[in-house]
N, C-alpha and C positions, 0 to 999 in steps of 0.2 A: 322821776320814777315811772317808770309802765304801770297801766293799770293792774291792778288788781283783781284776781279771778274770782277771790274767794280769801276768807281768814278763819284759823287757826290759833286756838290761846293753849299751848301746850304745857299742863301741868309739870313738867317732867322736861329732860333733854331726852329730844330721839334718837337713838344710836343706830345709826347706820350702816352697814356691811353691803359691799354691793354697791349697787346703784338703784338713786333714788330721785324721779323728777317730782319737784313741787309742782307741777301745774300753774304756776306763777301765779301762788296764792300768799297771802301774807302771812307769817309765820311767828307767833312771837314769845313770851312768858309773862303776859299779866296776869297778877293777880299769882303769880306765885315766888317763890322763893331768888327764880331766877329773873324777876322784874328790874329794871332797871334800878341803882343806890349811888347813883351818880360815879364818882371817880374812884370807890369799892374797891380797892385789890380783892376780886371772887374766884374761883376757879371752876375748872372743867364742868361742876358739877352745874353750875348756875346760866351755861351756854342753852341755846336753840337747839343745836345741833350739835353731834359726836361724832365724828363718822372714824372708823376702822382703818388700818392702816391698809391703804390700796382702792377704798373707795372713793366714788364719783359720786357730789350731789349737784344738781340743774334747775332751773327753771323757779328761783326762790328769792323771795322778798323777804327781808329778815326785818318785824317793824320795828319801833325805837322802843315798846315795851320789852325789854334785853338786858342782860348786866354782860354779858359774851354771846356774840352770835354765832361761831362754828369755829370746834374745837376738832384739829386732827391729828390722831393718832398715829403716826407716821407719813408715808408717800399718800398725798390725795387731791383729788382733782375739783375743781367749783367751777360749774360752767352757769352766765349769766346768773351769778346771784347778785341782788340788790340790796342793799341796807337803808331804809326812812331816815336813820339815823345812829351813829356809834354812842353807845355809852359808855362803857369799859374800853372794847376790843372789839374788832370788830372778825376776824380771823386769827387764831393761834394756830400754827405749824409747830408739832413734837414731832421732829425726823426721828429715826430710828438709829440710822446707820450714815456713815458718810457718801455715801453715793445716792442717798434718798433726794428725789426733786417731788416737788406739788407742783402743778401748775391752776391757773386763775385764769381763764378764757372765755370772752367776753366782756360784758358789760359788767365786770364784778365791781360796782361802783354805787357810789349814794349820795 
């Protein structure tokens, strides 16, 4: 993993529209609902990240406190994100339509 800018314990998933660079800060959900529960079937609601259909998020370290790390809403783009580690999921793609692509560019690895 790259270092670390900075960390982040997000009560909540952030819902994204747009674009969004993390600053390649560590991102995760301790201490809350969407904490890591091991092999969990959880959903959307317990993810990092949300992002909108059509949106780009960058620049993110997803830590292993997580039950789903980024959940998208149809066509969306992940440039260099990192995961410390997967719990559940580590990205969910919901296309919309049949011509919908996401793409994953970079280091989206962990």
């Amino acid at each position: 993993l790259p270092a670390s800018s900075g960390y982040v314990a997000l009560p909540t998933a952030s819902v994204i529209s747009g674009s969004f660079d993390g600053g390649m800060k560590r991102y995760d959900r301790a201490g809350s609902s969407g904490d890591c529960q091991g092999q969990t079937e959880t959903g959307e609601e317990d993810a990092v990240f949300i992002l909108a259909s059509g949106a780009t998020i960058s620049n993110v370290i997803i830590g292993s406190a997580q039950a789903e790390g980024i959940h998208c809403r149809g066509p969306c783009t992940l440039k260099n994100i990192w995961w410390a580690d997967v719990c559940e999921d580590a990205a969910t793609f919901k296309q919309t339509g049949s011509g919908d692509v996401s793409y994953i560019i970079g280091q989206s690895l962990g």
